[in-house]
C-alpha positions as CSV (number, residue, x, y, z in Angstrom):
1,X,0.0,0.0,0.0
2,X,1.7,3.4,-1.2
3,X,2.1,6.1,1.6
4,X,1.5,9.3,0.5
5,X,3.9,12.7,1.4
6,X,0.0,13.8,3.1
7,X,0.0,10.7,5.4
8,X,3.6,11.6,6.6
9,X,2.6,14.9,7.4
10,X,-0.6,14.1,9.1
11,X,1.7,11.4,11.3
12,X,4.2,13.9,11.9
13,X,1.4,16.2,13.0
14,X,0.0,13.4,15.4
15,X,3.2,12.6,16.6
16,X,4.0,16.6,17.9
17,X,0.7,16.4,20.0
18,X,1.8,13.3,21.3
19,X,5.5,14.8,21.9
20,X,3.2,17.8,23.9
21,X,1.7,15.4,26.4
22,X,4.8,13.4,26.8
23,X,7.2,16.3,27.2
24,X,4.3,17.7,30.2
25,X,4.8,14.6,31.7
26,X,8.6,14.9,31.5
27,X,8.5,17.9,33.4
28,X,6.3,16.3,36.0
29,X,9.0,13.8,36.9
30,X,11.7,15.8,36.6
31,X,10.8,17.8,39.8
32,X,8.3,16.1,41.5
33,X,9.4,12.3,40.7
34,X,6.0,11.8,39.7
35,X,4.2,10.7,36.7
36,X,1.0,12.7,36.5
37,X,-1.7,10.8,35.0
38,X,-3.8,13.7,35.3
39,X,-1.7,15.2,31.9
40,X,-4.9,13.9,30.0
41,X,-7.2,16.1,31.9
42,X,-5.4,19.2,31.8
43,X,-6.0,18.7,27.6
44,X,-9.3,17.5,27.8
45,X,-10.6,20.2,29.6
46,X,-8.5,23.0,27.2
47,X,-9.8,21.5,24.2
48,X,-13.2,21.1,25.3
49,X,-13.2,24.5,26.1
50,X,-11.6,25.9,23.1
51,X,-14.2,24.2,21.0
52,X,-16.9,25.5,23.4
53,X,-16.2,29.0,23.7
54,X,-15.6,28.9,20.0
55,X,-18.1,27.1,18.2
56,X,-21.0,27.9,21.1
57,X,-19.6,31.1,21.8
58,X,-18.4,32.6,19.0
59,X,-15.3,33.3,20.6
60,X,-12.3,33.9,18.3
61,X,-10.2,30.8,17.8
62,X,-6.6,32.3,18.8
63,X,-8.2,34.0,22.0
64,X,-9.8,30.5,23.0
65,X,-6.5,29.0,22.5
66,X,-5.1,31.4,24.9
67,X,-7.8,31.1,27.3
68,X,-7.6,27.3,26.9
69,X,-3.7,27.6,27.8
70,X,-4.4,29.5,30.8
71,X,-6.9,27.3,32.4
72,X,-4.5,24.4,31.8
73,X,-1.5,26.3,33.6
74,X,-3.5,27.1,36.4
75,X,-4.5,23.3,36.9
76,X,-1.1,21.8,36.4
77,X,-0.1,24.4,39.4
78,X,-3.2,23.5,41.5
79,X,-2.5,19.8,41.2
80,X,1.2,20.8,42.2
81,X,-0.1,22.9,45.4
82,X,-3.2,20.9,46.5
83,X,-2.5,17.4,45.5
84,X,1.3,16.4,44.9
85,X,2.9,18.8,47.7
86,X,0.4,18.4,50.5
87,X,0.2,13.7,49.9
88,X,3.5,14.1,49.4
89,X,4.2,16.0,52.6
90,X,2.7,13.2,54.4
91,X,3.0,10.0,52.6
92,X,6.2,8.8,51.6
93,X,4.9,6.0,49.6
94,X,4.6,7.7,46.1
95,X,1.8,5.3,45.3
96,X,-0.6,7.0,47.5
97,X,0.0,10.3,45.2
98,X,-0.5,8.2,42.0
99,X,-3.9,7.4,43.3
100,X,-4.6,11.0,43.9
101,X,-3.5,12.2,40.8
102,X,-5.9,9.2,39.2
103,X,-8.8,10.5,41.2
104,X,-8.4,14.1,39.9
105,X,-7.8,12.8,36.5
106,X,-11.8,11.6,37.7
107,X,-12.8,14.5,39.1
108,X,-11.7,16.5,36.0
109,X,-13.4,14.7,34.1
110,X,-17.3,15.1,36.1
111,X,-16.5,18.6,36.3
112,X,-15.9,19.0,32.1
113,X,-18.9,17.3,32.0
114,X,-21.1,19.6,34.3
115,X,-19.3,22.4,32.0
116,X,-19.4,21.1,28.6
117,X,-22.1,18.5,28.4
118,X,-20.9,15.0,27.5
119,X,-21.3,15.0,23.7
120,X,-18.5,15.1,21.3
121,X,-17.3,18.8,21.2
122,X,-15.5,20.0,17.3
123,X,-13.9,22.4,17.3
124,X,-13.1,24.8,14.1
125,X,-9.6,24.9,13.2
126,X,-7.8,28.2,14.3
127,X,-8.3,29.1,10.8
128,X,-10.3,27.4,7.6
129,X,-7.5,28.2,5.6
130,X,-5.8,25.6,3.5
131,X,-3.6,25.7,0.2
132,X,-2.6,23.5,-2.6
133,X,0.7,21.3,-2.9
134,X,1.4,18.5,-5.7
135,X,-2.5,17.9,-5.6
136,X,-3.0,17.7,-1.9
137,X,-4.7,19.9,0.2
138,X,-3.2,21.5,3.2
139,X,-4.6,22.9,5.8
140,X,-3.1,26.3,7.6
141,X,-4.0,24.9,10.8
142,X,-2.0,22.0,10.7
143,X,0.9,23.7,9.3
144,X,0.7,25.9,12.7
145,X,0.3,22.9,14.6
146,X,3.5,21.6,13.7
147,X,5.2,24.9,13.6
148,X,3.9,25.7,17.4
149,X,4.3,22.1,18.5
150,X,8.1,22.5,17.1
151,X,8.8,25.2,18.6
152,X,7.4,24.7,21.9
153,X,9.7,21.5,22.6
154,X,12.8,23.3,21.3
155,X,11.6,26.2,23.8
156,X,11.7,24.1,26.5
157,X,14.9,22.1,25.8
158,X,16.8,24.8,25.4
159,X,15.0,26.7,28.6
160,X,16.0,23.3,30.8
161,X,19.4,22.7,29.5
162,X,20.4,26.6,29.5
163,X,17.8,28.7,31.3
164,X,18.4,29.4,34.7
165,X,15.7,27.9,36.8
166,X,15.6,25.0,33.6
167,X,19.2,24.1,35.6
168,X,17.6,24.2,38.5
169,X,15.0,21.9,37.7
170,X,17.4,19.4,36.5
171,X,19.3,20.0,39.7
172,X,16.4,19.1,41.8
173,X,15.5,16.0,39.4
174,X,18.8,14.8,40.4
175,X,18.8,15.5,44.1
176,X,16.5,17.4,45.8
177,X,18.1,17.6,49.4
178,X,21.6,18.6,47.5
179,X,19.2,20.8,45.8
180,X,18.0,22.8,48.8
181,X,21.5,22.7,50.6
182,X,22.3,24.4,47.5
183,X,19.5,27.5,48.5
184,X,17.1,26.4,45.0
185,X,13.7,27.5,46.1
186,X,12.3,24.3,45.2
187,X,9.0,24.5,46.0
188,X,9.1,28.2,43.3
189,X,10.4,26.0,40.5
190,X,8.3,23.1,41.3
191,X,5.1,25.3,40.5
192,X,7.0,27.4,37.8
193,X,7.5,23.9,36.4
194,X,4.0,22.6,37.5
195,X,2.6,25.7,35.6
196,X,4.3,25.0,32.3
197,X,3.9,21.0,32.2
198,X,0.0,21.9,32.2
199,X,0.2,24.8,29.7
200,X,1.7,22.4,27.6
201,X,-0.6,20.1,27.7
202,X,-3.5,22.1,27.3
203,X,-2.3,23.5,24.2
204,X,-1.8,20.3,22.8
205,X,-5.5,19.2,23.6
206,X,-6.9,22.6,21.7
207,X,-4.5,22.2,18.8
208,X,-5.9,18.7,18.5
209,X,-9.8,19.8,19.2
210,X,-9.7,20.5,15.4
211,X,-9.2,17.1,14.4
212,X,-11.2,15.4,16.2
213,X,-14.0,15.3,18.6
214,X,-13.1,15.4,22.3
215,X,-15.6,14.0,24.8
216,X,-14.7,13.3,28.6
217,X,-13.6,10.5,28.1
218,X,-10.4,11.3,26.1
219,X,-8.6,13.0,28.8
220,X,-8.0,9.0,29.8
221,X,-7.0,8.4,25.6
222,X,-4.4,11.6,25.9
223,X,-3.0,10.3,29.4
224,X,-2.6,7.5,28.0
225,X,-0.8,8.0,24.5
226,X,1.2,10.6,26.3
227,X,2.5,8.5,28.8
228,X,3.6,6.0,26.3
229,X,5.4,8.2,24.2
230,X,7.1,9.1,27.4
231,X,8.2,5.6,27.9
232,X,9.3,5.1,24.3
233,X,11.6,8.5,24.5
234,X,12.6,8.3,28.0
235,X,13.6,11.3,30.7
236,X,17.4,11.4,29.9
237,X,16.9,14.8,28.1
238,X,14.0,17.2,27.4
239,X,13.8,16.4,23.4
240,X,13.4,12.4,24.3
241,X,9.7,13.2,24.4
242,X,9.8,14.4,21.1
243,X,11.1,11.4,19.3
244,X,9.0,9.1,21.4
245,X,6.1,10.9,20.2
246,X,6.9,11.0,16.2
247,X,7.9,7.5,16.7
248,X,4.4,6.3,18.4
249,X,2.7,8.6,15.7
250,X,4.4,6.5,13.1
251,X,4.0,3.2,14.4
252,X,0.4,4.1,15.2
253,X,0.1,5.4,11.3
254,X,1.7,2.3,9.5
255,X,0.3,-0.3,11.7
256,X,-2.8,1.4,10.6
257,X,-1.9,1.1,6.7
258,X,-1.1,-2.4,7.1
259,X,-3.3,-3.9,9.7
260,X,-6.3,-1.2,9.8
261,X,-7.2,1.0,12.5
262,X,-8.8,-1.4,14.8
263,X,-4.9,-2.5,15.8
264,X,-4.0,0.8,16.9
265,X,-4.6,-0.2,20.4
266,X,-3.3,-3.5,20.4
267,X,0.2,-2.0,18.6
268,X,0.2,0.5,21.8
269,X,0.0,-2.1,24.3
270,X,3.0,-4.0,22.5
271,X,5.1,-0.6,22.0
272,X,5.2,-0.4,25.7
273,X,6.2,-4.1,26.6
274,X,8.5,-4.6,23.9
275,X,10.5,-1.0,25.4
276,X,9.8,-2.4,29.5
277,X,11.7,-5.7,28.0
278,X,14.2,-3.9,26.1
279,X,15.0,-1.1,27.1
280,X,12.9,0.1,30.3
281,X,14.8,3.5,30.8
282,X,13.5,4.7,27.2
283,X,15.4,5.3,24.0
284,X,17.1,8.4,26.3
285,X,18.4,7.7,29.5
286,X,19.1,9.9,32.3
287,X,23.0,10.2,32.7
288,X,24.1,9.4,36.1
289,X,27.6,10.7,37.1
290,X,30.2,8.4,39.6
291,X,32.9,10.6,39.4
């Protein structure tokens, strides 16, 4: 079956909102040591309410997908102040904060219901404008999806391996106790970092509203395909979530071609046992120094 130059796109397009998700959850784990199941939600609830407030509303698209960024910032910081912090305070067992985290991946989604109703919500496009190449129609808004998605994860790899408080979020991934003898205001860059990781991931749900439509239920779906990207890539540097992404998208995209869509689940279940068997720490590893 011939794959057309389209198809690539359209996976490569895919594969940036996975990178989105995954790279959210990166940042989770980098400076809490917890993976945030609750990633989903935060772009659930943006997309849901990008496509409300625009196709309901008649609110302009790039203004939803600001407001739809800023809703999902302030909930990544939330969960940081009133869930992770506060359990984590008091439980050392980090289970007991994946449980939380699952429950307000729940409560998330009762709440979008009560908000947005529980029907499919699609969204228009952040513009309906599309052009022409060898015979294939393009549309603007995936072009800016890819552009945004791009430049957002080179943004943030360049902010955590230069930036000042990135450094210090990689310090306090390492160590946090050599962190705070070291006078890092952890608990400043865990919400700065908090506040990003869900900005992140709400703009990947609104970019994505477009394409599909988003109910409830896929904040589970984007937790999900996010966290498996995350495992593919790996947390030994800020663009691993990138490639796991584009690679899921692919594999996703041919397995489709091949086997038809009804194996896209299956192929993600045996994506993520074939890299726990192989190669558990992820195509990137975090670097450990002994000397």
């Amino acid at each position: 079956m011939a794959i057309h130059w389209i198809d690539a796109l359209s996976a490569v397009r895919v594969g940036l909102m996975y990178a989105l998700l995954a790279l959210a959850y990166f940042l989770f784990a980098r400076t809490t040591g917890t993976i945030n199941f609750a990633i989903g939600g935060y772009a659930m609830v943006a997309g849901l309410l990008y496509g409300s407030v625009v196709t309901r509303v008649g609110v302009p698209p790039v203004l939803a997908l600001v407001a739809a960024v800023v809703v999902a910032t302030a909930l990544g910081s939330l969960t940081e102040a009133l869930v992770i912090r506060p359990i984590a305070a008091r439980h050392r067992d980090e289970f007991v904060v994946v449980l939380a985290i699952a429950a307000l991946l729940f409560v998330l989604q009762q709440l979008a219901g009560m908000l947005f109703g529980r029907r499919a919500v699609v969204a228009r496009p952040l513009t309906d404008s599309a052009f022409t190449v060898a015979g294939q129609t393009v549309g603007v808004h995936d072009v800016i999806t890819i552009v945004l998605s791009l430049a957002v994860v080179v943004l943030v790899g360049l902010w955590v391996a230069r930036g000042r408080s990135g450094r210090m979020t990689r310090a306090i991934g390492d160590n946090e106790d050599a962190a705070r003898a070291l006078g890092i205001p952890v608990q400043r860059i865990r919400m700065l970092t908090a506040s990003t990781a869900g900005g992140i991931a709400g703009l990947a749900g609104a970019l994505a509203a477009p394409q599909a439509g988003l109910t409830i239920q896929s904040g589970v779906t984007l937790s999900i395909v996010g966290f498996i990207a995350l495992v593919i890539g790996g947390t030994g540097t800020a663009y691993a979530p990138l490639v796991g992404g584009i690679v899921l998208s692919v594999l996703e995209a041919g397995a489709s071609l091949i086997f038809g869509s009804a194996s896209r689940d299956y192929l993600m279940l045996a994506a993520v046992l074939l890299v726990f068997a192989i190669r558990p720490e992820g195509l990137f590893s975090t670097r450990v120094r002994t000397t």
